[in-house]
C-alpha positions as CSV (number, residue, x, y, z in Angstrom):
1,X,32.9,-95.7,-9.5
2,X,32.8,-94.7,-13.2
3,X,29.7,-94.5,-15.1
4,X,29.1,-94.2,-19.0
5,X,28.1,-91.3,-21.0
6,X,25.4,-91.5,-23.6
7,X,23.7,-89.4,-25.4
8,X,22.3,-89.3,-29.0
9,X,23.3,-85.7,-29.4
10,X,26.7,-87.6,-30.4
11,X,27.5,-90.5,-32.6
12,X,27.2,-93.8,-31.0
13,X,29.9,-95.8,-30.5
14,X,30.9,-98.0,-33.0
15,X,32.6,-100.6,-31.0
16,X,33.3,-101.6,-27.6
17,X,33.8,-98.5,-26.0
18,X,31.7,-95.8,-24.4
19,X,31.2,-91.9,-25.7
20,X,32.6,-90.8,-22.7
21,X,33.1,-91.9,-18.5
22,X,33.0,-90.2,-15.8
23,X,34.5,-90.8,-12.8
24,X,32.6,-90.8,-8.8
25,X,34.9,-88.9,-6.5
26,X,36.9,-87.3,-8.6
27,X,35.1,-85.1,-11.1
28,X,36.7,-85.9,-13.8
29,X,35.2,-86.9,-17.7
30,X,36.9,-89.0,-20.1
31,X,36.0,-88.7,-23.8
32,X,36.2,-91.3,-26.0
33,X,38.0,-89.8,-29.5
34,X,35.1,-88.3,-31.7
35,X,35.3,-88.6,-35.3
36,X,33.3,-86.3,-37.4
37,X,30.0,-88.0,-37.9
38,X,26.5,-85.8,-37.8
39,X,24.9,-88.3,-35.1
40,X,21.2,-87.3,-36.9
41,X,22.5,-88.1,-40.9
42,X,25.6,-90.3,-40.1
43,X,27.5,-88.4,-42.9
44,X,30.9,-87.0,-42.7
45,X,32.0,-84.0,-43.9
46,X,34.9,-83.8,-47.0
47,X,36.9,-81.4,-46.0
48,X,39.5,-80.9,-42.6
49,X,37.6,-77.3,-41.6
50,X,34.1,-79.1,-41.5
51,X,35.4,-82.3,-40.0
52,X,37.0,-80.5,-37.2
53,X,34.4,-78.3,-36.1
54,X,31.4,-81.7,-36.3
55,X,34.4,-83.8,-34.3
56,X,34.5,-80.7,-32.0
57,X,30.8,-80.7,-31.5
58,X,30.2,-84.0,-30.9
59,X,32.3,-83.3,-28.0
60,X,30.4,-80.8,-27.3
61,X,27.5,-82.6,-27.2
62,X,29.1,-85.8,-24.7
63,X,30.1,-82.4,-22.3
64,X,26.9,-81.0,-22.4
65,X,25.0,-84.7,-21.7
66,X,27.3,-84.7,-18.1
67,X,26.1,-81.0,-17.5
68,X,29.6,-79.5,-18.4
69,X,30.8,-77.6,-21.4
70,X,34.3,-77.1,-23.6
71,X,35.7,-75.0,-20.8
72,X,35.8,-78.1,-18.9
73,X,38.6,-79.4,-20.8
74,X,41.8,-79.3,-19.4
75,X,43.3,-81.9,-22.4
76,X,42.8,-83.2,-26.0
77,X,44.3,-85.6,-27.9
78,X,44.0,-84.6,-31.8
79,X,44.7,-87.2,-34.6
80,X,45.7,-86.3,-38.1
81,X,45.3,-88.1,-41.3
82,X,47.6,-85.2,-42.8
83,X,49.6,-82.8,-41.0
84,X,49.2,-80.9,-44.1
85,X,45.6,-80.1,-42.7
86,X,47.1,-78.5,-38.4
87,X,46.3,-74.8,-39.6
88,X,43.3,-75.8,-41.0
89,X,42.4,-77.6,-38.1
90,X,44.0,-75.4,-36.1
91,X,41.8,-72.2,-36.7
92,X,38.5,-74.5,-36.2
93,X,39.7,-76.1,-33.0
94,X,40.8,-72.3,-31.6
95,X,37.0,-70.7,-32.4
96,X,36.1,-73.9,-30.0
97,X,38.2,-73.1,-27.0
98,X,39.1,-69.8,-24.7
99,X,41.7,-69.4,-22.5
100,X,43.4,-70.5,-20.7
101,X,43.2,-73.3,-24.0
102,X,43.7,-77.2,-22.8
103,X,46.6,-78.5,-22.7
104,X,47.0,-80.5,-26.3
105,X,49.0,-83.3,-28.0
106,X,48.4,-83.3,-32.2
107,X,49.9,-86.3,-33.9
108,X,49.8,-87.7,-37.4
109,X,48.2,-91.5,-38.1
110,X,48.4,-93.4,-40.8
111,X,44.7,-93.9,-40.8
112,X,41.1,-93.2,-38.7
113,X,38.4,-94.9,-38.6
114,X,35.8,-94.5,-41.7
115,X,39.1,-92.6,-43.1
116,X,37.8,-89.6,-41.2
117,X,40.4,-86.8,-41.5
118,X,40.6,-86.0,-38.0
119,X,39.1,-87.4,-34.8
120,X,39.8,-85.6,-31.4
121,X,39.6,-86.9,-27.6
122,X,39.3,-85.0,-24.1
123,X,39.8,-85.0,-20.2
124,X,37.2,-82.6,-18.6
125,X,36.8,-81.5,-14.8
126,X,33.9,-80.8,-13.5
């Protein structure tokens, strides 16, 4: 019934959870949040802008291992370290997406893992 996404294109995960599931029957992917690691160096980016857009890609990269793509997103979860840093954040995230955009929740945290800055999650349709 629901089957694990892989691929190295991505970070690994870095406990017990999977990058992303998918779901038999009902079409629908479930990614794990993606914090802003470059899955070939394992560095993270300093500042919000870069963050966002390596976070973003990994996504990308989970999508594209499940043959779909960021217009298969119909939802995303962003976390915050600073909500200081939305419009930054916010104008890397929209150069990700077209309309009609996902639907979106952005919240603030007290801390991420690795003390990323950001680290975003998504539900995609196939």
């Amino acid at each position: 019934m629901k089957h694990s996404l892989q691929t190295p294109h991505a970070p690994a995960a870095i406990g017990p959870y999977s990058q992303g599931i998918s779901v038999s029957g009902q079409r629908l992917l479930f990614l794990s949040g993606q914090l802003p690691i470059d899955p070939v160096t394992g560095v993270m980016p300093e500042n919000i802008q870069d963050q966002t857009k390596q976070a973003l890609s990994n996504l990308q990269a989970i999508l594209q291992s499940a043959g779909a793509g960021l217009s298969n997103v119909v939802k995303t979860t962003v976390f915050l370290k600073d909500m200081n840093d939305f419009a930054a954040m916010n104008e890397v995230y929209a150069s990700f997406f077209e309309a009609p955009f996902p639907a979106r929740a952005c919240v603030e945290v007290a801390r991420l893992p690795k003390d990323a800055k950001v680290e975003i999650e998504a539900v995609a349709v196939l």
